[in-house]
Steps between C-alpha positions, in 0.01 A plus 500: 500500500601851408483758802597802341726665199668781453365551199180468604574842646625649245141610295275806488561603865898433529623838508707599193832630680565223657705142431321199442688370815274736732201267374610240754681681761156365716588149393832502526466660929265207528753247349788615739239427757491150389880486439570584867206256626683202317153453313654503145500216306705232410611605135649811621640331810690305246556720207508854633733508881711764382190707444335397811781552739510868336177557630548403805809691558298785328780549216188462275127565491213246469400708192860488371452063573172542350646597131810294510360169665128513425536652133267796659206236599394396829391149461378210725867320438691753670350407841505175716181372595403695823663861324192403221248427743554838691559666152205391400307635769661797593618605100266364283387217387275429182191665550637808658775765635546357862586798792833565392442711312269693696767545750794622272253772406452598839821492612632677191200732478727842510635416144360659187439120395587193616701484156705774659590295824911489542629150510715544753545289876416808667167407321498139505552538884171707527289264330706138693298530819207541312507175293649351829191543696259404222729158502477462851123549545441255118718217714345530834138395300 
C-alpha cells in the first residue's frame, strides 16, 4: 500500500517557489519518527544502514531518506509490521488521511503553508513528542 508521494503534493495547490522536496518534508518528519522507533522495515534494514544511521545521528533528514531510499514514495515496504499498523492508523490508511496530518498542521500552523515548513531538527523535534504520544495512547488500546 502507498501512504503518501511527494508528488502527490506537487499539483494545483503546491506553491510555485518552492522545490518539489518541500512536498514531503511532512512525510519525511514522520519517517524519522519511524527511523528512531526501529519500526522500519526489513528492506531498508538491509539495503539502506548507511542512510539510516544518518538519520539517526541527524547528519540527514527523513525527507532527504525519503528521496534517496524511498524514490520520493512512502510505501507499506518501508515499515515492519507494527510501524504499518500504527501508520496505518495514525497516517493514513486506504480510505482516508489518518491524524497526522491534522497535527503537523497544528503544530506548524504559523507558516504561510505547510509547503513552506523548514525541514530542519529544530522542526522535526517540535513535531517528535507529538507522534510519540499518539503512539503511546494507539499501543496502550
Amino acid at each position: 500500500m502507498t501512504y503518501d508521494r511527494i508528488d502527490w503534493h506537487s499539483g494545483n495547490n503546491f506553491p510555485k517557489e518552492l522545490p518539489f522536496e518541500n512536498g514531503g518534508i511532512h512525510i519525511g518528519m514522520f519517517l524519522t519518527w519511524i527511523i528512531d522507533n526501529d519500526l522500519i522495515g526489513l528492506l531498508h534494514l538491509e539495503n539502506s544502514k548507511e542512510s539510516i544511521k544518518k538519520v539517526k545521528n541527524r547528519e540527514m533528514t527523513g525527507t532527504k531518506f525519503l528521496i534517496k531510499e524511498c524514490d520520493s514514495k512512502f510505501w507499506s515496504e518501508d515499515l515492519n509490521e507494527e510501524g504499518n499498523k500504527f501508520t496505518n492508523s495514525y497516517y493514513a490508511n486506504e480510505n482516508d488521511y489518518g491524524q497526522y496530518i491534522d497535527d503537523y498542521s497544528e503544530v506548524f500552523n504559523h507558516y504561510k503553508t505547510l509547503y513552506h515548513v523548514d525541514d530542519n531538527w529544530e522542526n522535526y523535534n517540535k513535531i517528535e513528542p507529538i507522534i510519540t504520544k499518539r503512539y503511546s495512547a494507539w499501543k496502550n488500546k
